[in-house]
Every structure is written in C-alpha cells, then in structure tokens.
C-alpha positions as CSV (number, residue, x, y, z in Angstrom):
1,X,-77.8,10.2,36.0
2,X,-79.2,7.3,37.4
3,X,-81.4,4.8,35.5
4,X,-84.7,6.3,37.3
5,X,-83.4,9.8,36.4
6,X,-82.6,8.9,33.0
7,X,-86.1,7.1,32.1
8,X,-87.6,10.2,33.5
9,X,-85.8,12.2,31.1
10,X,-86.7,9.8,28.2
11,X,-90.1,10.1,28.8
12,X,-90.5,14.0,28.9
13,X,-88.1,14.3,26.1
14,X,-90.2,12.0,24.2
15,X,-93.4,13.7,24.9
16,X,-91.9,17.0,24.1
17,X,-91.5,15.5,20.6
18,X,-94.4,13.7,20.3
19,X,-96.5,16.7,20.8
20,X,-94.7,19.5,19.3
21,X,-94.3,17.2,16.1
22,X,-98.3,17.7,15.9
23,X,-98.0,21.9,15.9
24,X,-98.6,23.6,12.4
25,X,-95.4,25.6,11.8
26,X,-97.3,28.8,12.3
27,X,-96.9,27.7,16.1
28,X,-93.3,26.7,15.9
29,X,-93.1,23.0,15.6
30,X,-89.5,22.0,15.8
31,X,-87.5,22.0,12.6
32,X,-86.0,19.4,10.9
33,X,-82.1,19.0,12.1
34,X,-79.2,19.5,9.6
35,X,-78.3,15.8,9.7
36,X,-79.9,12.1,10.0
37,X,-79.0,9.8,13.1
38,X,-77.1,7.0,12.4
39,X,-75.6,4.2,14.9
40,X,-71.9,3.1,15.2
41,X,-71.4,-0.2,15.6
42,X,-68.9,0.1,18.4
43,X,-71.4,1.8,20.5
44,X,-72.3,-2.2,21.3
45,X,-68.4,-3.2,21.7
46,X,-68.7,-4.4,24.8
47,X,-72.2,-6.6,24.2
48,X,-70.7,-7.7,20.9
49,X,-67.1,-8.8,22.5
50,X,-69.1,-10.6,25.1
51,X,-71.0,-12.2,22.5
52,X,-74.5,-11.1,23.5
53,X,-74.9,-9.9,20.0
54,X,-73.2,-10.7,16.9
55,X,-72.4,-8.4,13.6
56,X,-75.4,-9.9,11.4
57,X,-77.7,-9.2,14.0
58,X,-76.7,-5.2,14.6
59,X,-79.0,-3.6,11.9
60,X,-82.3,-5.3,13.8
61,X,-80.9,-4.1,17.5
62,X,-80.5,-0.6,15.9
63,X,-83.5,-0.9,14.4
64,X,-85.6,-2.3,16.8
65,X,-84.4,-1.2,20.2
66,X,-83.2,2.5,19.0
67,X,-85.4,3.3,16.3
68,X,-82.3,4.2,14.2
69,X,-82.5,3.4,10.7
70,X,-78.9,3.6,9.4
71,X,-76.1,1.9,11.0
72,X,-72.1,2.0,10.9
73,X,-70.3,-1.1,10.9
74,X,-66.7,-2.2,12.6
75,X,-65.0,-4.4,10.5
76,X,-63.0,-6.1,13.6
77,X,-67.2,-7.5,14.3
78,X,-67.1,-9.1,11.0
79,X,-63.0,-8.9,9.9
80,X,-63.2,-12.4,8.1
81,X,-66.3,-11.8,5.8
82,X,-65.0,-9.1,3.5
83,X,-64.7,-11.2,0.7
84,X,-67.9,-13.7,2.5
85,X,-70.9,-13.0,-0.8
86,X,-73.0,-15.2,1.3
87,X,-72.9,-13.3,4.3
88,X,-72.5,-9.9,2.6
89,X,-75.7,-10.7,0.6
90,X,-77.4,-12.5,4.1
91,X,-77.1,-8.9,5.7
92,X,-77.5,-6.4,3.0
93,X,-81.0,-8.5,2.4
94,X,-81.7,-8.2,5.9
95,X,-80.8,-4.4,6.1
96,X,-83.1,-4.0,2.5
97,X,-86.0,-5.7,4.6
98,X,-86.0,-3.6,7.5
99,X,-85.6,-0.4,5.6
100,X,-81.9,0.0,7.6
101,X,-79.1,2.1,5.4
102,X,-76.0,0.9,5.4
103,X,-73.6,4.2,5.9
104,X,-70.1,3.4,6.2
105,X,-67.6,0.3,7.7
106,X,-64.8,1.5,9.8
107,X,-61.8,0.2,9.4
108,X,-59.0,-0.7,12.1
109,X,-57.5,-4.3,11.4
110,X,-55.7,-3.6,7.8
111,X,-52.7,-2.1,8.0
112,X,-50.9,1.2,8.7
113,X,-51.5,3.4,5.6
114,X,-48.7,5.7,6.9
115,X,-46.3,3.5,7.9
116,X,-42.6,4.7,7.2
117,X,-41.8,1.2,5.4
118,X,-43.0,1.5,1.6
119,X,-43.5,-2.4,0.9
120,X,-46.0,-2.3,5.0
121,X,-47.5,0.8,3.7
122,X,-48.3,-1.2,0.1
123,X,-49.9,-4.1,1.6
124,X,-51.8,-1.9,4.1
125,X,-53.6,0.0,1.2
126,X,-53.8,-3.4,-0.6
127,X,-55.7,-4.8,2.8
128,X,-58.0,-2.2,2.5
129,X,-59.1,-3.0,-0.8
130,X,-61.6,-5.9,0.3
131,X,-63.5,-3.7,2.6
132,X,-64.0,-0.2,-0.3
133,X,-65.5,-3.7,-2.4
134,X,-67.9,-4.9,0.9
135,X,-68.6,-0.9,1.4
136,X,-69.8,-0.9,-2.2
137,X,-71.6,-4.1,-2.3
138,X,-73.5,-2.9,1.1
139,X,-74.8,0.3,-0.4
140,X,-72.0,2.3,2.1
141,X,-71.2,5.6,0.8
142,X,-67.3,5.8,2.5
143,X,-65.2,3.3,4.7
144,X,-63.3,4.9,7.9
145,X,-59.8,4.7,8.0
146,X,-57.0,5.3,10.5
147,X,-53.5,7.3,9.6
148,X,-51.6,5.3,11.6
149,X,-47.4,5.3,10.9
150,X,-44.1,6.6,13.0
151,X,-42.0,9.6,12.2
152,X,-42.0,13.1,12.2
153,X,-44.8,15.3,11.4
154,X,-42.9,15.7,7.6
155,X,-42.2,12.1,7.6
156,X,-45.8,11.2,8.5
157,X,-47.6,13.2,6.4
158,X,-45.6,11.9,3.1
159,X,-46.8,8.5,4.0
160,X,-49.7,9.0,4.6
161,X,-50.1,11.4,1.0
162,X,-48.8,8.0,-0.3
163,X,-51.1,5.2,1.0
164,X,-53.8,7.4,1.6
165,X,-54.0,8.2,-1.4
166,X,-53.3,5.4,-3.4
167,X,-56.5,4.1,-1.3
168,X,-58.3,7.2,-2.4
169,X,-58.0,6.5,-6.2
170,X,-59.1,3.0,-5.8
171,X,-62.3,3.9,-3.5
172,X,-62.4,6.9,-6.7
173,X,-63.0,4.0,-8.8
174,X,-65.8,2.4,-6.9
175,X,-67.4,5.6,-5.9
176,X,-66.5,4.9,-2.0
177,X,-65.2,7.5,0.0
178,X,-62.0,7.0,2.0
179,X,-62.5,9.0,5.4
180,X,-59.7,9.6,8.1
181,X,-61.0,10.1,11.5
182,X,-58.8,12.1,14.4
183,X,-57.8,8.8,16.1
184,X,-54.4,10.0,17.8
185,X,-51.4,11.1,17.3
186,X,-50.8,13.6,14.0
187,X,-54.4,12.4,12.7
188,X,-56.1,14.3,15.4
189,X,-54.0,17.1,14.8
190,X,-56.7,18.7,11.9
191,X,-54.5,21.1,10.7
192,X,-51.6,18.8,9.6
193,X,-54.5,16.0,8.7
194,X,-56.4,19.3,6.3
195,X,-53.0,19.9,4.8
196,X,-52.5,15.9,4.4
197,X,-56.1,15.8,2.3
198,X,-55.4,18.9,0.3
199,X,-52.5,17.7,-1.1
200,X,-54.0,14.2,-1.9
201,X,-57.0,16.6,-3.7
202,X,-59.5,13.7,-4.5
203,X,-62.6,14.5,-3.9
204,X,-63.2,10.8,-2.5
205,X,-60.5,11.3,0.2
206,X,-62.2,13.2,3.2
207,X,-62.3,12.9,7.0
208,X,-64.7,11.7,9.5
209,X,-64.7,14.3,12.7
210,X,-65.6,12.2,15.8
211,X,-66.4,14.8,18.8
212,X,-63.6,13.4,21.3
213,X,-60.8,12.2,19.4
214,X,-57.9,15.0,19.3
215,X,-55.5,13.1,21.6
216,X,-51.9,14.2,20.4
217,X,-50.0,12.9,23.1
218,X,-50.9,10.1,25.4
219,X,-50.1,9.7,29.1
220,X,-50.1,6.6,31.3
221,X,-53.3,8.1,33.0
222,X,-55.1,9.6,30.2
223,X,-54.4,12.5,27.4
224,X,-50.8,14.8,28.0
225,X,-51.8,17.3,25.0
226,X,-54.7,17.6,23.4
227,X,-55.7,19.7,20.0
228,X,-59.0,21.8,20.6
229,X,-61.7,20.1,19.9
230,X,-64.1,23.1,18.1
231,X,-61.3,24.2,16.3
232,X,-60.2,20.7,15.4
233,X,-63.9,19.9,13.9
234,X,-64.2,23.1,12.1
235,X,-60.8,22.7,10.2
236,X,-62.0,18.9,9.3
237,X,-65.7,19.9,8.2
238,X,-64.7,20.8,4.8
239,X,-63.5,17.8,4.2
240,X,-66.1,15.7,6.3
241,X,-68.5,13.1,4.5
242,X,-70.1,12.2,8.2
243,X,-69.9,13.2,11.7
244,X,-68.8,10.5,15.0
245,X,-71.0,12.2,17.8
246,X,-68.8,10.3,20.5
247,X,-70.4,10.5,24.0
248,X,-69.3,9.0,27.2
249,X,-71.2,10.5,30.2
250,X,-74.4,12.7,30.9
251,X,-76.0,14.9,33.3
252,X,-79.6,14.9,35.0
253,X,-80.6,17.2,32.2
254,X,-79.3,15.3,29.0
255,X,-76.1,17.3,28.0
256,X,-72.9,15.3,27.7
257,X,-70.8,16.4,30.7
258,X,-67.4,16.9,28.8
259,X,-68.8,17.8,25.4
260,X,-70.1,20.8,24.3
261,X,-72.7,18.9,21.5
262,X,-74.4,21.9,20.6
263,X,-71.3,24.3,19.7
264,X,-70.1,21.5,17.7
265,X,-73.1,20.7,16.0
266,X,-73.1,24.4,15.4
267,X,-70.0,24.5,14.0
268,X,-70.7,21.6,11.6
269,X,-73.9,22.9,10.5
270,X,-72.2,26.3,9.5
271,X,-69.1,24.7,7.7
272,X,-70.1,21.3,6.1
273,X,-70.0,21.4,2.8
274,X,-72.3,19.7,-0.5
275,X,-69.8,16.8,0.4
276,X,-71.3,15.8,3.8
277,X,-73.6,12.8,3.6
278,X,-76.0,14.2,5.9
279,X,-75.1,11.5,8.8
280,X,-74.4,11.4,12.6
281,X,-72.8,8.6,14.1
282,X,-73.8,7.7,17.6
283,X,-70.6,6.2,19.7
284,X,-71.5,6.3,23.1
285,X,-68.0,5.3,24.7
286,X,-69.0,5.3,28.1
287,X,-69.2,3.4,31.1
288,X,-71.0,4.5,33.6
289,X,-74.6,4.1,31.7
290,X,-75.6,0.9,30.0
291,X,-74.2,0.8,26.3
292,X,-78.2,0.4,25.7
293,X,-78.9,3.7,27.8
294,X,-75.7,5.7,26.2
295,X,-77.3,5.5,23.1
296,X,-80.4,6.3,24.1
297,X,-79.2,9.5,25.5
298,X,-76.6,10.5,22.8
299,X,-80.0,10.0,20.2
300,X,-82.5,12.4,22.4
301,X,-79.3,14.7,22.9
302,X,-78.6,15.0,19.2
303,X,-82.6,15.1,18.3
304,X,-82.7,17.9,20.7
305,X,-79.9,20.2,19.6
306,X,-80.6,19.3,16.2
307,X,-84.0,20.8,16.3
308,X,-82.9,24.0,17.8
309,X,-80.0,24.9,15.9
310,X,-81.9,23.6,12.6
C-alpha cells in the first residue's frame, strides 16, 4: 500500500465511522468492540533509538498523533529510571493530564528468569523487582516478562516455575500482574508455557499473547518451526491479562497480509476470561510503512474487526 493508497483508506475508514457512529441502534450502528486500543511503545523503536522521540514524551505522541489513550511502555526506553521518583512522578502527572492510562511496562533488560543457574535465575527475579514497584507507582495493571533460559523442555520449565514464580508472589503482593509473552523458543510454545502457569497457580501470573510471536526454532533466514498461531493464542487466552496485536505489513484493503486479525480476535473474544484487562496492544513491527503509518493501520484494522465481531 502505498502512502496515497493508504491515506485513501484512512479517510473512508474514518468516514465509515464517523457516520455510522451517528445511527440509532435500530439501524445497526456498529457495536462497541470486546477490547480498548492501546499502543506499545516499541511500535516507535526505531524513532525512539534514533532519538526523534524520547520515553517521557510517548504518552503525548500516542495521544496526540494516534488518538490512543493508553499506552505500553519498554523499559530498555527508560531502563535507568526504575527507581527515578522524579521522573516516575514527571510522567505519571503528564499521563494524569492528558487522560493517558498507563497499561503495562515490558520488560527485556533484567535477567533470564529461567536460566538453569539458581544464584542468575535469583538475581534475575530480584532485577525485576524495581519495575512490578514503577508498574505500580504508574497505575499499570501487569509488567511483561520474557522466559528466557537453556535446557530441555523439563529443564526449562522447572526454571522458569521457580523464577517465575517467585516473581509472581512478589507482583501478588503489589497487585501487578506478571505476564509471559510467546517471545521464542519454549515460551512460544503455549502448550508447555499453559502447563508452566498452571503449575505456578497465582492468579497474578498470566501471559500476554502477541499475534506473531510462536518462533520455536530459528534459522539464519528467518523462522525453521513455528507453533500455530490460532492455536497458540487460544491455549494462552485463559491465562491472558492483554493482547500484543503485532502487525508488520498491509494490503490495499487494510488487512494485515500474514495475519489473520479477525480469527484471532475471534478466538480471543470467545476464550478470554474475567482476567483479561480489556486491552490491545498495537506493535506494528514493520518496515515497509512509516512506524507512524503502521500504527495507523493496525488502529483502523483492529477498530474495524472489533466492531464486527463485537
């Protein structure tokens, strides 16, 4: 889609909205979708890592440019201000003033919370600590975490029952759920990472399904084996607390062209349970669009589905 095509597509989209927002319902005026909209941070990775935007300054863009009003942060855009109160409070007044919620802060730079060595594992959960406080002090209702480790499936999974859920209990404590996304590996394997979160049984430990994640097995040129991605999500949704609606690419008429949005929006609608938080993520991956433009598709995308499956 090029940028002509794509402002095209905005624009009717938009009017669609605009004007079927002002039927009665007798006349079938689009329903209200399952879930809210919210915006990951790393949707902006490369404008952030370029330094075009900084972390503080997120909530506004999102705000602002996207009309999204809730907003998922990346700690590795912010990794030294954990324990910062004067830049916690700076942002969490600036996300009170312009009506922003804060959802959730993923976390990547702490540690491996399955690693095979007990003493790494230990500090890893420890590491983590600072950000379930930051999470809490935000208003966030979970952080995202990674199973990361080495070993067999067996050897993995009692790692990660260990750090995981020693993290759990402390996030237990401050009301802050601890989510594991599919991020490769075992973790994107849902049916090992279900049985992982079953045994752990806390009601704060839960999982984060992002649409494109279920890489098992990497290659030099891309993904050897894969797990299914419908199947994946519906084994995770019981567990979920949020959704990571990852996109990368999109065709003249809006769909993602590798991602089946609706069947797995349709999925999560029918199997979420009173734990989901009612949020999806937008993490346009892509790049072929603009970051700017990803976003704006992966929004009208999700408001569109949303509406019919609603």
């Amino acid at each position: 889609m090029d940028r002509r095509s794509f402002l095209k597509y905005s624009g009717l989209a938009a009017g669609a909205a605009a004007w079927s927002g002002q039927l009665p319902d007798a006349f079938g005026a689009a329903k209200k979708p399952f879930f809210e909209i919210s915006l990951a941070e790393w949707s902006l990775h490369r404008t952030l890592q370029e330094g075009k935007l900084v972390n503080m300054d997120f909530p506004a863009k999102a705000k602002n440019d996207f009309g999204i009003s809730a907003v998922e942060y990346v700690d590795q855009f912010f990794r030294d201000k954990a324990k910062d109160q004067t830049y916690l409070s700076e942002l969490k007044q600036r996300t009170a003033d312009l009506g922003v919620r804060n959802v959730l802060i993923m976390i990547d730079t702490a540690g491996p919370l399955a690693d095979p060595d007990a003493a790494k594992r230990k500090t890893a959960v420890e590491n983590h600590y600072q950000w379930v406080d930051a999470a809490k002090f935000l208003g966030c209702h979970s952080i995202r975490v990674n199973l990361r480790g080495t070993g067999s499936a067996e050897d993995m999974a009692l790692a990660s029952i260990d750090g995981l859920g020693a993290l759990s209990e402390y996030g237990k404590k401050a009301g802050i759920g601890v989510l594991v996304e599919n991020h490769g590996g075992f973790s994107s394997d849902a049916k090992w990472l279900a049985g992982v979160i079953t045994k752990i049984n806390n009601p704060y430990c839960g999982t984060l399904p992002d649409f494109d994640n279920f890489c098992l097995e990497r290659a030099q040129n891309g993904c050897a084996k894969s797990y299914d991605r419908y199947q994946g999500t519906e084994e995770m949704m019981p567990f979920a607390k949020g959704l990571s609606a990852k996109s990368r690419d999109f065709d003249a008429s809006g769909n993602e062209t590798t991602i089946d949005f609706r069947r797995l929006l349709t999925i999560a609608k029918k199997t979420k349970t009173k734990a989901f938080q009612g949020y999806a993520g937008i993490e346009y991956s892509g790049t072929r669009m603009s970051e700017d433009d990803g976003i704006r598709a992966t929004k009208l995308l999700l408001q569109r589905i949303g509406a019919e499956i609603a």
